[in-house]
Structures are given as C-alpha cells and as structure tokens.
C-alpha positions as CSV (number, residue, x, y, z in Angstrom):
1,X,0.0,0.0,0.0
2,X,1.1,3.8,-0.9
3,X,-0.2,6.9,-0.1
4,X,-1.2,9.5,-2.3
5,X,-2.2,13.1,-2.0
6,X,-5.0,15.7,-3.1
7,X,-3.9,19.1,-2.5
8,X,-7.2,21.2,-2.5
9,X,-8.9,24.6,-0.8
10,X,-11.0,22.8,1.6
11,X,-14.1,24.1,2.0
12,X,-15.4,22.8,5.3
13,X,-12.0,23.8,7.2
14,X,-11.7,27.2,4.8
15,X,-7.7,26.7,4.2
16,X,-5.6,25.2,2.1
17,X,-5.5,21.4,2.4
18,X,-3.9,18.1,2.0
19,X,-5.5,15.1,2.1
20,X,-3.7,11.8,1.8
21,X,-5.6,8.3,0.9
22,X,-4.2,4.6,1.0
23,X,-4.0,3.2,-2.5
24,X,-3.3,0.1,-4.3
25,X,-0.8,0.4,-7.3
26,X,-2.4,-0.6,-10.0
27,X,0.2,0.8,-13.1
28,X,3.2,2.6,-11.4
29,X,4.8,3.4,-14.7
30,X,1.4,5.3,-15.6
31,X,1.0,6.6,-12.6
32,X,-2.2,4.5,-12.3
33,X,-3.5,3.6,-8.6
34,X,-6.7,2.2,-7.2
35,X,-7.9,4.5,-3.4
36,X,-8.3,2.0,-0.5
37,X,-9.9,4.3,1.6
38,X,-13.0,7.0,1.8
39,X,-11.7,10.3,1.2
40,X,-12.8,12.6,3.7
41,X,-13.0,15.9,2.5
42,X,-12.3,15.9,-1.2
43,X,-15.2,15.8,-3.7
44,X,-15.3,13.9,-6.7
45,X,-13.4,11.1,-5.6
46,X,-14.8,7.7,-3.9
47,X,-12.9,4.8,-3.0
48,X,-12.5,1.6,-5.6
49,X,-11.4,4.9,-8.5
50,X,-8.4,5.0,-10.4
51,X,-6.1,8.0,-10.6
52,X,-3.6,9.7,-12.3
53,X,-0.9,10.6,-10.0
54,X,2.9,12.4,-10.5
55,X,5.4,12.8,-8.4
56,X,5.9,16.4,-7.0
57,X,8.9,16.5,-4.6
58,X,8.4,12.9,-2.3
59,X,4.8,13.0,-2.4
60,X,2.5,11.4,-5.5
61,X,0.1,14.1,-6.0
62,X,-3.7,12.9,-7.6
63,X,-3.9,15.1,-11.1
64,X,-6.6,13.3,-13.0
65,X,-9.6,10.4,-12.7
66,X,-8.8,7.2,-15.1
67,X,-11.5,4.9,-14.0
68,X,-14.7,5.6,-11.8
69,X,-15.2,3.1,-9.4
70,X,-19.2,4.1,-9.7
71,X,-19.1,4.4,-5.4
72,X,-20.3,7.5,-4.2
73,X,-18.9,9.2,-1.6
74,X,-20.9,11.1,1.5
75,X,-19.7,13.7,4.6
76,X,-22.0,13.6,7.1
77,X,-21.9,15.7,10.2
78,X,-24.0,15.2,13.5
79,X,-25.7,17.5,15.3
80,X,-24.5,17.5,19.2
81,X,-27.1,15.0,21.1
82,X,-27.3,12.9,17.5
83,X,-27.8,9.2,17.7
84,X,-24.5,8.2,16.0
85,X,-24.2,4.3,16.6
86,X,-28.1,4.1,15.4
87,X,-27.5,6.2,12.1
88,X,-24.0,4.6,11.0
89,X,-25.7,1.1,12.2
90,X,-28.4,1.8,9.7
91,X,-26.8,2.8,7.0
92,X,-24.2,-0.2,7.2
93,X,-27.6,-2.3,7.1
94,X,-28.2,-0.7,3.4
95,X,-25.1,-2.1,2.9
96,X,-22.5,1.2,3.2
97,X,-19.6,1.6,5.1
98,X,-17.8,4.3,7.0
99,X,-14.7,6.1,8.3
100,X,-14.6,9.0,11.2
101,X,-12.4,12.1,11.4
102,X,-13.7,12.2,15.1
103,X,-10.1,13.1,15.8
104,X,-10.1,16.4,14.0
105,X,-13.8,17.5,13.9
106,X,-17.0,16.1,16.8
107,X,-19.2,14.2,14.4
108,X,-17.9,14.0,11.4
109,X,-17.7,10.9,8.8
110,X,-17.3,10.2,5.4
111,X,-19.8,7.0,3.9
112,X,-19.1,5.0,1.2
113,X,-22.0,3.8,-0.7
114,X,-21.0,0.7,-3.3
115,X,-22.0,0.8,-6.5
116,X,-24.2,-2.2,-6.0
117,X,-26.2,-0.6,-3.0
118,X,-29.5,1.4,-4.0
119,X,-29.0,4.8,-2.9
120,X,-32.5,6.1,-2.9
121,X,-32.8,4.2,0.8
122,X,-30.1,5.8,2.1
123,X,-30.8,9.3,0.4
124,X,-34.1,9.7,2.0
125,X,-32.6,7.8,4.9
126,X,-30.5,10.9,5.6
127,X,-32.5,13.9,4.5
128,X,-35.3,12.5,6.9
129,X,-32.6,13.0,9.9
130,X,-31.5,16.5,8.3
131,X,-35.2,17.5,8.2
132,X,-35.0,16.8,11.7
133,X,-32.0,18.5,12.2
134,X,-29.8,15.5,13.3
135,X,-27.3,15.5,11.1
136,X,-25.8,17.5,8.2
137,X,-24.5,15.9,4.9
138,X,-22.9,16.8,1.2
139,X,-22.9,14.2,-1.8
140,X,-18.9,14.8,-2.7
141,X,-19.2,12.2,-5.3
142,X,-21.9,11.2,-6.5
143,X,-22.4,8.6,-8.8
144,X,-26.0,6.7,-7.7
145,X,-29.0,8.2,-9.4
146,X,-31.5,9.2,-6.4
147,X,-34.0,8.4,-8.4
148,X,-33.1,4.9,-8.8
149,X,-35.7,1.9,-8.0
C-alpha cells in the first residue's frame, strides 16, 4: 500500500488542504493507482477509482480520474445529542460503510456507498434525519441516481 495526496482549498475547514488516501498500485509506470480508503474531505473522488498521479517532490500528488469506481462518496456531520451508533448502524444495514475524522472535527464521517447498494434508501434515509435536524450531509461524489428503483 502507498499513499497519495489531493492538494485542495478545503471548504469545510476554509484553508488550504492536504488530504492523503491509502491506494493500491495498479500501473506505477502510468502513474495509475486504485484508493483503498473513503476520502474525507475531497469531492469527486470515492474509494474503488483510479487516478492519475505524478510525483511532485516525495509526495505522488492525484492530477486526473482514469477509471470511476461508480461508489459514491458522503460527509455527514451530527448535530451534538445525535444518535450516532443508530445512524452509522443503519446505513451499514443498506449495505455502506464508513470512516470518522472524530479526531479532527466532533461528528464528522465520510460513507461509502458501493455501487451495488441502492441509494435512494439511504438518500431519503439521511434527508429524513437533516429535516430533523440530526445531522448534516454533502454528496462529494456522486455517482447513484437518487432516483433509482
């Protein structure tokens, strides 16, 4: 496993940003590699796509999408008193699964949702709990039709 980088403005921290994701290699000469992991902040990017990376300095530095993985990607951020375990329990019964950031900001998680997973569930799912003021969530990749079945 490698690391790769997105360098970025990030918009939910408001600074300049650097966000690193595990990868598989899946053509070093091209510069092709496969994320491992659910970005966190970036948009447009899900775990399972290929990239196009080069090497600036000692870091290899994302510059392109090769290959969707057709994942989407969601951030999702609890309101204080918010039934975490319930909500992240529920949406790996849909069939997602999730990383935290709880280390840098209270509440915050990024969900993968597979390709194979119907995401109309799990859209509605979550707006319910924004309506109710639960939680807070972006799409930053998304490649499910909401409309779907």
């Amino acid at each position: 496993m490698k690391k790769i980088v997105f360098k970025f403005w990030n918009d939910i921290l408001d600074e300049d940003y650097v966000e690193g994701v595990w990868v598989e290699t899946v053509d070093e000469e091209k510069g092709h590699y496969k994320i491992d992991n659910i970005p966190f902040f970036v948009t447009s990017y899900s775990v399972g796509d290929i990239v196009q990376v080069e090497k600036e300095y000692e870091e290899l530095v994302v510059k392109d999408l090769v290959e969707p993985s057709e994942n989407s990607t969601l951030n999702i951020k609890f309101s204080k008193g918010a039934d975490k375990d319930e909500t992240l329990e529920k949406l790996v019964s849909y069939g997602c699964n999730y990383e935290s950031m709880e280390n840098l900001i209270s509440g915050y998680y990024s969900v993968n949702v597979p390709a194979s997973v119907s995401y109309q569930p799990v859209y509605k799912f979550l707006k319910e709990l924004e309506i109710r003021e639960q939680l807070g969530f972006r799409e930053a990749c998304l490649c499910h039709n909401r409309e779907e079945q």
